[in-house]
C-alpha positions in Angstrom: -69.6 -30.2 0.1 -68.3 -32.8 -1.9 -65.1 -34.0 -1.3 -62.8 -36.1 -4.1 -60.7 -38.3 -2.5 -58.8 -39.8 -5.4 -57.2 -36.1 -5.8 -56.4 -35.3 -1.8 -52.7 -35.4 -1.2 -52.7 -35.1 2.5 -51.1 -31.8 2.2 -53.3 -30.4 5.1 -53.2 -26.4 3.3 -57.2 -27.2 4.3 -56.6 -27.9 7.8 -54.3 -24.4 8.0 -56.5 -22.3 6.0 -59.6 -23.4 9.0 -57.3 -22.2 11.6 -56.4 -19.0 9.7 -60.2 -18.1 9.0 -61.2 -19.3 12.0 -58.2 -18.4 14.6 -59.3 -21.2 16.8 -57.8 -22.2 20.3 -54.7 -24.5 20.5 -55.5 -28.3 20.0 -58.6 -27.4 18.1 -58.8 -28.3 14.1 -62.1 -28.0 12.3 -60.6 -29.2 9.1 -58.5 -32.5 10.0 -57.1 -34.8 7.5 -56.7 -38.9 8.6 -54.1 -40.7 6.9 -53.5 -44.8 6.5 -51.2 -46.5 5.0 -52.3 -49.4 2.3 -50.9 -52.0 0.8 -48.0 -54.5 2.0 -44.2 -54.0 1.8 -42.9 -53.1 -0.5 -45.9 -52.3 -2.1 -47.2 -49.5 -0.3 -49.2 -46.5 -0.6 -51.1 -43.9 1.5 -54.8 -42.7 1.6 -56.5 -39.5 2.8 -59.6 -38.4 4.6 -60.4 -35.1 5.4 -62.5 -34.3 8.1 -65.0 -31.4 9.0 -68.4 -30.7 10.2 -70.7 -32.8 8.5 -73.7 -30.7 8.7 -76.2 -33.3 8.9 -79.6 -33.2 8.2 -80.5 -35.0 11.3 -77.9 -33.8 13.4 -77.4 -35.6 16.8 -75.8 -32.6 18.4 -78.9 -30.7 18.0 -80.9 -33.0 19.7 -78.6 -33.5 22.4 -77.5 -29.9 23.5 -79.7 -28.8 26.5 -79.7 -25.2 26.2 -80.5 -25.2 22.1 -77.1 -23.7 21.4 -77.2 -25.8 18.3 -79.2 -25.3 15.1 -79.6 -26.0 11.7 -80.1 -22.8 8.9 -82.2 -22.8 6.3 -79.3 -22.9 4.2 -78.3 -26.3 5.9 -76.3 -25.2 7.7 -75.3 -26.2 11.8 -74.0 -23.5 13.9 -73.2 -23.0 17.3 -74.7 -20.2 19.7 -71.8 -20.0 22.3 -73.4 -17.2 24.0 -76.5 -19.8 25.1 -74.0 -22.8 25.3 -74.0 -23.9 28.8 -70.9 -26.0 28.2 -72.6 -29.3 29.1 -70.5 -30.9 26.1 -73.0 -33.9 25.1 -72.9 -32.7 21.8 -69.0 -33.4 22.2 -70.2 -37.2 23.0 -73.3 -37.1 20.2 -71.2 -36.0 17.0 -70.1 -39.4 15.4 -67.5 -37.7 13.4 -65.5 -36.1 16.8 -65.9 -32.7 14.9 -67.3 -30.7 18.0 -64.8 -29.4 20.6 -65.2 -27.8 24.2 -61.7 -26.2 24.7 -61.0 -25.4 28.0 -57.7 -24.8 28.4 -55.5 -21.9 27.1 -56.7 -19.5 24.5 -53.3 -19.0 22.9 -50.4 -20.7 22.1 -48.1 -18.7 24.2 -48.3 -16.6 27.5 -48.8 -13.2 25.8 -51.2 -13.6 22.9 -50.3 -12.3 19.1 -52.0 -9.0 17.6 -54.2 -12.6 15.1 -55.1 -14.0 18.5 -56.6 -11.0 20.0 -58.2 -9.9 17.3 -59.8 -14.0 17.3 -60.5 -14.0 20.7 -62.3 -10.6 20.6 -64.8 -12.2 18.1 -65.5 -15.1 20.2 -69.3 -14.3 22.6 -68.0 -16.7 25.1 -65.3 -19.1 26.0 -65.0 -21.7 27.0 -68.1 -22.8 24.2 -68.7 -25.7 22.2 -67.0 -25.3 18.7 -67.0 -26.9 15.0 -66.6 -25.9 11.5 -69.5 -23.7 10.1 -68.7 -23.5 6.9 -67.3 -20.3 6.6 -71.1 -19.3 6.8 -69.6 -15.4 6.9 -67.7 -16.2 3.4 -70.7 -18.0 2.4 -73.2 -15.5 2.6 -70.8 -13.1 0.7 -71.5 -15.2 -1.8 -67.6 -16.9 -1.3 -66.3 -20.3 -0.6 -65.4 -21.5 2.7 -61.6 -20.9 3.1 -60.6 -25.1 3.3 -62.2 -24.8 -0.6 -60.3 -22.1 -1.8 -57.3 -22.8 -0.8 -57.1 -26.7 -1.5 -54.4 -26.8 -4.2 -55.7 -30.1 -5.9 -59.0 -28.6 -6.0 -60.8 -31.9 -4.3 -63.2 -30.0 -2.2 -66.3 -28.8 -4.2 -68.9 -27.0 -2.6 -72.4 -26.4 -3.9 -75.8 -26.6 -3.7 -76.8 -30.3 -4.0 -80.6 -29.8 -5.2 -79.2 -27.4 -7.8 -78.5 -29.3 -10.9 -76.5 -26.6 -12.7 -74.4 -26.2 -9.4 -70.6 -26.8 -8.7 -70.8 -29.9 -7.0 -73.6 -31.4 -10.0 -71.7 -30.6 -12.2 -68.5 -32.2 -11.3 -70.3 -35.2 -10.7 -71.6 -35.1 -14.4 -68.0 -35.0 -15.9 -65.9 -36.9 -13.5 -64.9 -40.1 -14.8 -65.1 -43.1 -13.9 -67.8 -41.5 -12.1 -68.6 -43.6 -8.8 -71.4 -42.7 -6.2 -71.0 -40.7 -3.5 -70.8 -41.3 0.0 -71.6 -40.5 4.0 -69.1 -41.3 6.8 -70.9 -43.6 8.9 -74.4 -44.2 7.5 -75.6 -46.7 10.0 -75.7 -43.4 12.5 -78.5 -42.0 10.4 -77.4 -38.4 10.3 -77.9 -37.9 6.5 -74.7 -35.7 6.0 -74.2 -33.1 3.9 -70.6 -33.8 3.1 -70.2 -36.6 1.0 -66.8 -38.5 -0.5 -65.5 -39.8 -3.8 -63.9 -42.6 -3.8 -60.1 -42.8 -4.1 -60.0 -44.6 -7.8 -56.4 -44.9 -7.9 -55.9 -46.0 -4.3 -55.3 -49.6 -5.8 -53.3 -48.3 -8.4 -50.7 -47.0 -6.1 -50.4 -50.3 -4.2 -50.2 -52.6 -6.8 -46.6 -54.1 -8.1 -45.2 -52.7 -11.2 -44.5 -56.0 -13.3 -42.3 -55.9 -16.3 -43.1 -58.3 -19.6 -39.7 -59.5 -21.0 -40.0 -60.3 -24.7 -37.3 -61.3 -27.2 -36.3 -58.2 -28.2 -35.8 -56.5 -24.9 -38.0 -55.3 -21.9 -41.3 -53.3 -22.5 
């Protein structure tokens, strides 16, 4: 996934539509969007970053989890077993991006669960179980987006195959402009991620003072 940060307005449909698809427990958000403020009164401005699942090629929680609950697809990507998870939770601890959770509280937000809660927690192989996004692998291999994708209204997230030149995400690269590289999330942890930013190219923009140039004939 790529994800084009200059166009994310923090409107968090992403981090809704994951808990819709996904119908996960209370306090538990695959799709999480940071915001900062920038800038310096009265100058100010506010960035995004949206959060997920990296899906790393050398993915630290897979190494970590004792019982081999975690693994990678050929398709690239990492999925949880939670009928093998033994609940240990170091991949909780591994994950440099705090996108794996071990809920063990509540199921449901209220005593007597909702008819879309059932029908979640009937899906689920075990709980309490390590979770994290997994790219709406069902959609995926239906040949669909993940749900955070579709439903982002500024169309930021692009998903793709990265090796593919004529795919989504290759091509959006081609026509974006200015074009600027992509990125990782903290490279120094040598994870090799598979979800990669944009920078914002208007963050300055939206920070900077507006300054008027008086001539003689009026302001313009």
């Amino acid at each position: 996934m790529l994800i084009d940060l200059a166009y994310c307005i923090g409107c968090n449909a992403c981090t809704i539509a994951c808990k819709q698809e996904q119908g996960t427990p209370p306090n538990v958000l695959y799709a999480r969007v940071l915001v900062r403020e920038v800038g310096r009164y009265p100058n100010v401005g506010k960035v995004f970053l949206p959060l997920l699942c990296m899906h790393c090629e050398n993915p630290p929680c897979m190494k970590v989890c004792p019982s081999g609950a975690i693994t990678r697809t050929e398709d690239g990507i990492v999925v949880v077993n939670e009928e093998i998870c033994s609940g240990a939770q170091a991949c909780v601890t591994a994950c440099p991006y705090g996108a794996i959770f071990y809920p063990d509280g509540p199921q449901t937000y209220f005593e007597t669960p909702t008819p879309f809660e059932e029908y979640h927690m009937a899906k689920r192989r075990k709980f309490p179980s390590a979770m994290k996004c997994n790219l709406c692998i069902h959609r995926v291999r239906e040949g669909k987006e993940p749900a955070c994708v579709v439903t982002c209204p500024t169309e930021c997230r692009i998903f793709g195959d990265w090796d593919d030149p004529n795919s989504k995400i290759n091509k959006y690269l081609a026509s974006r402009s200015p074009k600027g590289e992509p990125f990782p999330l903290r490279p120094e942890a040598g994870t090799r991620p598979k979800v990669l930013y944009l920078p914002d190219i208007f963050a300055v923009r939206r920070v900077q003072p507006i300054e008027l140039v008086t001539s003689g004939e009026g302001v313009g």
